[in-house]
C-alpha positions as CSV (number, residue, x, y, z in Angstrom):
1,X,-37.2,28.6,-8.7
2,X,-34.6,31.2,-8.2
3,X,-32.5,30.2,-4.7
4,X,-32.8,33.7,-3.0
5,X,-29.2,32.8,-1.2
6,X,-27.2,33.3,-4.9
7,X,-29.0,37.2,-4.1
8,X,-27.6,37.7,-0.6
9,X,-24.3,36.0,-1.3
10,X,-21.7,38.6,-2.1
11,X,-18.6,38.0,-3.8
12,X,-17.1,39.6,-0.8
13,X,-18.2,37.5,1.2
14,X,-16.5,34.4,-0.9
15,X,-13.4,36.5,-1.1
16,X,-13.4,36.5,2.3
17,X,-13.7,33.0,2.9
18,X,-11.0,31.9,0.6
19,X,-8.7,34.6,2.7
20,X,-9.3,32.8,5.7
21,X,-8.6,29.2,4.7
22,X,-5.3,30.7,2.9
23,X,-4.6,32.0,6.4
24,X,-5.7,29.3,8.7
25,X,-7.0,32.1,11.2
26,X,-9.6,34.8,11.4
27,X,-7.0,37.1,13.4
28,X,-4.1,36.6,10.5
29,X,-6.8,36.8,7.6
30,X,-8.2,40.3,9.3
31,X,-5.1,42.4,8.3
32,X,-5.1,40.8,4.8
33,X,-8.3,41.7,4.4
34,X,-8.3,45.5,5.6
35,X,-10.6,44.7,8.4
36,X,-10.8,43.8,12.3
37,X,-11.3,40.4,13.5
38,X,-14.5,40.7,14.6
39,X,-16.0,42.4,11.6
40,X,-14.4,39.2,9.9
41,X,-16.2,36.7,12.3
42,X,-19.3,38.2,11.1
43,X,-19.2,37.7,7.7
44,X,-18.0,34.4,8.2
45,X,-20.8,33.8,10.8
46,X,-23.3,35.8,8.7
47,X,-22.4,33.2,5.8
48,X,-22.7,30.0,8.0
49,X,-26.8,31.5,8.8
50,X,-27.5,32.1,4.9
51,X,-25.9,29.2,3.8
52,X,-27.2,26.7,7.2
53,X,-24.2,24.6,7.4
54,X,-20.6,25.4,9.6
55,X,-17.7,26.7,6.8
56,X,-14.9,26.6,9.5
57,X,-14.0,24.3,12.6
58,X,-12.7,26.9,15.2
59,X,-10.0,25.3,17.4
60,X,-7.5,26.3,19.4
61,X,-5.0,27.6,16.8
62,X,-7.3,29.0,14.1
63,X,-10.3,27.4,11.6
64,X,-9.9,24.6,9.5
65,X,-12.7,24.2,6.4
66,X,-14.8,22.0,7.0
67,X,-16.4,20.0,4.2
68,X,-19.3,22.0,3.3
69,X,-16.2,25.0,3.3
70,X,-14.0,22.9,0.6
71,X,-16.7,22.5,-1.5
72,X,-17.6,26.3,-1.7
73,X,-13.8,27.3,-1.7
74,X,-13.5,24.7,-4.7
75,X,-16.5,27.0,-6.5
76,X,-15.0,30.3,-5.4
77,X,-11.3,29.5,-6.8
78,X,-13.6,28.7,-10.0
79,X,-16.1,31.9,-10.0
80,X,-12.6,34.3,-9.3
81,X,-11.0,32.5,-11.8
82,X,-14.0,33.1,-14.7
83,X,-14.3,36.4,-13.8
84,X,-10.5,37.0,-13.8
85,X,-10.6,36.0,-17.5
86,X,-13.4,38.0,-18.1
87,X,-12.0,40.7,-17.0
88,X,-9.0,39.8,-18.9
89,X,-11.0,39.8,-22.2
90,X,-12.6,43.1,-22.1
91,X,-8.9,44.2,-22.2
92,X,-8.2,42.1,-24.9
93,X,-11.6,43.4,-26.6
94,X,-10.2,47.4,-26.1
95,X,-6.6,46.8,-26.9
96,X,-5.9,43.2,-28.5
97,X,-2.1,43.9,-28.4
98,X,-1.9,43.8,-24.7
99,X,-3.0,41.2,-21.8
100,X,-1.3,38.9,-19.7
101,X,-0.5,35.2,-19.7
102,X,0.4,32.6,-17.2
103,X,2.6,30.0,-18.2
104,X,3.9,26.5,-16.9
105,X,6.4,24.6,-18.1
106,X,8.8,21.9,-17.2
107,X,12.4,22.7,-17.1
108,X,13.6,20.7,-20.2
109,X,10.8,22.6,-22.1
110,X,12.0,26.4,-20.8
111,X,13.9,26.8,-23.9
112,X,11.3,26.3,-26.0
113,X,8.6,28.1,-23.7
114,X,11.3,31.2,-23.8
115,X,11.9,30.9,-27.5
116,X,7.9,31.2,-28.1
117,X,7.5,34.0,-25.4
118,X,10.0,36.0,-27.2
119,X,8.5,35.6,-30.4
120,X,5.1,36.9,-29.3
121,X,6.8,39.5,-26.8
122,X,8.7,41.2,-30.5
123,X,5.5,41.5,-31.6
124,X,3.2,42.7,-28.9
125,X,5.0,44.3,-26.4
126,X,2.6,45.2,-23.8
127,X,2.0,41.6,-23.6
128,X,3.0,40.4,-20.2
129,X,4.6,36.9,-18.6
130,X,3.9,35.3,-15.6
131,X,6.9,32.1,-15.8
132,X,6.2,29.2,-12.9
133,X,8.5,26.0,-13.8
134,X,7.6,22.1,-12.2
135,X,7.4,18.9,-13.0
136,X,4.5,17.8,-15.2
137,X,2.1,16.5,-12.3
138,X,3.0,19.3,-10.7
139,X,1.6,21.5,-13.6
140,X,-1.3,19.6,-14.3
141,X,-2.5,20.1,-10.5
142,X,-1.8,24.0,-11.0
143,X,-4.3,23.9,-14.3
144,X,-6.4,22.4,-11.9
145,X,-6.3,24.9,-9.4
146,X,-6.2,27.7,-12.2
147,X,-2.8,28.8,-11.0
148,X,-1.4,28.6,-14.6
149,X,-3.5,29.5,-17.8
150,X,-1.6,26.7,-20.0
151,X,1.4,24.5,-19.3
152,X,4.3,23.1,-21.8
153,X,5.0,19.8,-21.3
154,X,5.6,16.1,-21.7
155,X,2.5,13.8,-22.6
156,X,1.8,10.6,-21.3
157,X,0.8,7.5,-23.9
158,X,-2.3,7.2,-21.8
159,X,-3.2,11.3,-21.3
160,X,-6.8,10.6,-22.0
161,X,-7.6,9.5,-18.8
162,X,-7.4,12.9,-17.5
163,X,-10.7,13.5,-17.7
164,X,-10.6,17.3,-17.1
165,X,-7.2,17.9,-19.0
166,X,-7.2,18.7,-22.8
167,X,-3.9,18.4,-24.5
168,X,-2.6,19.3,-27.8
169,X,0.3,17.6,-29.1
170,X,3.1,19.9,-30.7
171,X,5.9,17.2,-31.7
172,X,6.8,13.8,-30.5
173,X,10.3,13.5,-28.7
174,X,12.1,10.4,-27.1
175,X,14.3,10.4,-23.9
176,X,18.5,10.7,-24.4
177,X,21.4,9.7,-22.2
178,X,23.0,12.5,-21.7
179,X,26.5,13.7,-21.1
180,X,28.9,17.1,-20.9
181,X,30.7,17.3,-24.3
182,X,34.0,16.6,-22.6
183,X,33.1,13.1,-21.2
184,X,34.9,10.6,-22.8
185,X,31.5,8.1,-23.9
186,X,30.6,11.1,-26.1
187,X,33.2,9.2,-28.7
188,X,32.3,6.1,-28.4
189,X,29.7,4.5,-31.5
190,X,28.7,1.3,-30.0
191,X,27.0,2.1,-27.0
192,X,24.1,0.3,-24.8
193,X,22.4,0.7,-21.5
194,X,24.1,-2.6,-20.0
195,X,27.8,-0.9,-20.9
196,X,26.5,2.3,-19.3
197,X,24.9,0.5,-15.6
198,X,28.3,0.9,-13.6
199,X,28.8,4.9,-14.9
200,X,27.8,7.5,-12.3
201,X,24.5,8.5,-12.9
202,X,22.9,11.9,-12.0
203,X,18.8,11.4,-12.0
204,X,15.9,12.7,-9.9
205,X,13.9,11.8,-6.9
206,X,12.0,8.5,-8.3
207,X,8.8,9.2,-6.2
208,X,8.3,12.9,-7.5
209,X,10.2,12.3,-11.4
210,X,7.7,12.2,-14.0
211,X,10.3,10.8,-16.3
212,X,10.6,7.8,-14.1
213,X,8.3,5.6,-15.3
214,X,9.4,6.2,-19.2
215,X,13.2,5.5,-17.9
216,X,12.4,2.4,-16.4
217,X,10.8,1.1,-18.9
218,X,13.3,1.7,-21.1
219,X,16.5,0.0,-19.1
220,X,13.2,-3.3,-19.1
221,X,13.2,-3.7,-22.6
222,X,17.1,-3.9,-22.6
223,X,16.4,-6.8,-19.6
224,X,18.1,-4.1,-16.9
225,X,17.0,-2.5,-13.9
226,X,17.4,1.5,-13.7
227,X,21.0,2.0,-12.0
228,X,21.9,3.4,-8.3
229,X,22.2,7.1,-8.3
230,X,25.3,8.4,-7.8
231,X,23.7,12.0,-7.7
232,X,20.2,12.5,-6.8
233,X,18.7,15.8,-7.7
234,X,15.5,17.3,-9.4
235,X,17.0,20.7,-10.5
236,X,17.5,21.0,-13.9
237,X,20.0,23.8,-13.6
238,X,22.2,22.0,-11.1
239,X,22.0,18.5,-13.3
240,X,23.5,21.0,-16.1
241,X,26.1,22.1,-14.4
242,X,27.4,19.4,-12.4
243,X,27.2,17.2,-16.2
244,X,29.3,20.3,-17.4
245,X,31.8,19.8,-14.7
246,X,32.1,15.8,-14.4
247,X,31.7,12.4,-15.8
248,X,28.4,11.8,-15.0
249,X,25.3,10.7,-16.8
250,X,21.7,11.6,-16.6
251,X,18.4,11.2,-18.9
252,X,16.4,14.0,-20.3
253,X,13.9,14.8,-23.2
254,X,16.3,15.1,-26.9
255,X,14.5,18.4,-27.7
256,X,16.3,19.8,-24.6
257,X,19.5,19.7,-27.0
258,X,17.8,21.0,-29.9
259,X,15.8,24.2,-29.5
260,X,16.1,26.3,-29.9
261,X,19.9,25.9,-30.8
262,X,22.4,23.1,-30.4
263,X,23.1,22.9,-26.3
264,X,26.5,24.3,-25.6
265,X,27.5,22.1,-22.8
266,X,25.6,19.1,-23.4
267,X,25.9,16.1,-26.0
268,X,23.5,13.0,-26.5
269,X,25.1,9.7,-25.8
270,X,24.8,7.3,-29.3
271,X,22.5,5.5,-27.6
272,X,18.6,5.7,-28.5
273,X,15.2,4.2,-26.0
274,X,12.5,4.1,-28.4
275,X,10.3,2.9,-26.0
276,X,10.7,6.4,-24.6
277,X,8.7,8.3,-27.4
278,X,6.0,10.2,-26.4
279,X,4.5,13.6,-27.2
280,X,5.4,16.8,-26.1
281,X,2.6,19.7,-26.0
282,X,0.3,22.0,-24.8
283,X,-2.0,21.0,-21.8
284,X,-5.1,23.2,-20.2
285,X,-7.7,22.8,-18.2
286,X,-11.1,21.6,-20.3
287,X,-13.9,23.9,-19.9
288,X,-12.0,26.8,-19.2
289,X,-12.2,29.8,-21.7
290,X,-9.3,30.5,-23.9
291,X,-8.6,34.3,-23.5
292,X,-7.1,35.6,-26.8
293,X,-3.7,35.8,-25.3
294,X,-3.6,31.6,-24.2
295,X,-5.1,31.5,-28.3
296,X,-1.9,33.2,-29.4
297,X,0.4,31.6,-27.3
298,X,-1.1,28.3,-28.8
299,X,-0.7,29.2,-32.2
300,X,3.3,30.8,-31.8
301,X,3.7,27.5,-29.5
302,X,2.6,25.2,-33.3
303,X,4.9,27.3,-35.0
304,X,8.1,26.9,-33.2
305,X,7.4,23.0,-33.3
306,X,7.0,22.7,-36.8
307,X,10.4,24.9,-37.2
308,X,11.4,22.3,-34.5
309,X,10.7,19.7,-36.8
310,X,11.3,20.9,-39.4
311,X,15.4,20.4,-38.1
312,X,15.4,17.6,-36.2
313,X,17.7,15.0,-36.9
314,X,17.6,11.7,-38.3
């Protein structure tokens, strides 16, 4: 039987709602909206009567979602999302050379994400970018959340435990000690972790740093325990420059080095962490529709890897 509340609920009316969690009041969610407060209260109110359970607590300082809220905002971000992409296709449908795509991507893997942007942007150039770099739990949360349509990343050994992740491996690619091309180590043959433990080393946040675990285990297998940072910072830019500038030392995917040209400042140490190997690819979010602009970006994304591969060295 056909629940007559799917007929009164308006897509307005969920549109609404997600505007005033996002805003935590009715009074700052009113001006976002184009309407008064009180016309907002009623919709919210009119909602709470169709529906028979409370969306928001009202306190003091605003409205907070209440459980029965979460759970429809949850559905909302989903039914905006589906109709985004259908919307999305029917411009794809009337004009296949234009559309737009949302990308994420860690920052080791922005010169590879650029290099396959450009390629597709040469070739359909009313195709448009939408560029939001984090780390790879970062990304997988905004796939979940539909913020990004496809992310370029880093793979876990055990990925298949995401359960509503699907990823598509491009190339496999280990960690590297890495160094500006002045530093004096980037001479030296016979190198190992233990003669590296009392250099100054330049790594990220260990709570936050995807590449945490894979670095730790790979100073275990050597019998060592990761060394004291002398720097600690997650930006990828400011690790560049300050290896450019001094003697220190930091850990990073190989590719970064590689593609989509040899990396002016920065040099790979002679050292190799096998145990660091994993797979580097494309993750989205399962069960969501591939537009035909995600489809092309997946198939320029293959490409560049096997051109990638293609060149990498022994």
């Amino acid at each position: 039987m056909e629940d007559l509340r799917l007929r009164r609920l308006k897509l307005r009316d969920l549109h609404i709602l997600d505007t005033v969690a996002e805003a935590g009041s009715m009074a700052k969610a009113a001006p976002r909206l184009g309407m008064s407060q009180p016309a907002v209260s009623r919709v919210v109110a009119e909602m709470e009567r169709l529906l028979g359970v409370p969306l928001f607590d009202r306190t003091s300082t605003g409205v907070e979602l209440t459980r029965f809220g979460r759970a429809l905002r949850r559905r909302t971000i989903s039914v905006t999302d589906e109709l985004k992409q259908g919307l999305g296709e029917l411009t794809s449908l009337a004009d296949p050379t234009q559309g737009e795509i949302v990308i994420g991507t860690t920052e080791p893997m922005t010169a590879l994400t650029a290099s396959i942007i450009q390629n597709i942007s040469e070739a359909y150039p009313k195709i448009s970018f939408v560029i939001s770099a984090d780390d790879t739990l970062g990304l997988h949360e905004r796939l979940r959340q539909r913020a990004i349509d496809i992310a370029v990343t880093r793979m876990a050994a055990d990925f298949d435990r995401y359960e509503d992740l699907a990823g598509e491996a491009l190339f496999e690619d280990e960690l590297a000690v890495i160094a500006g091309k002045h530093n004096p180590l980037v001479r030296r043959r016979n190198i190992t972790l233990q003669s590296l433990m009392n250099e100054r080393w330049l790594l990220g946040k260990p709570v936050t740093s995807f590449l945490r675990p894979f670095i730790e285990e790979a100073f275990r297998a050597e019998g060592l325990s990761v060394p004291a940072a002398t720097v600690t910072c997650g930006s990828y830019a400011m690790q560049v420059n300050m290896l450019a500038a001094g003697p220190f030392l930091t850990i990073l995917p190989r590719a970064t080095l590689r593609y989509p040209a040899p990396h002016p400042t920065l040099v790979p140490l002679r050292v190799r962490m096998p145990t660091t190997r994993r797979p580097v690819g494309l993750v989205r979010l399962k069960h969501r529709h591939v537009s035909p602009t995600v489809g092309l970006f997946c198939r320029v994304a293959r490409e560049a890897a096997a051109k990638m591969r293609g060149r990498a060295p022994t």
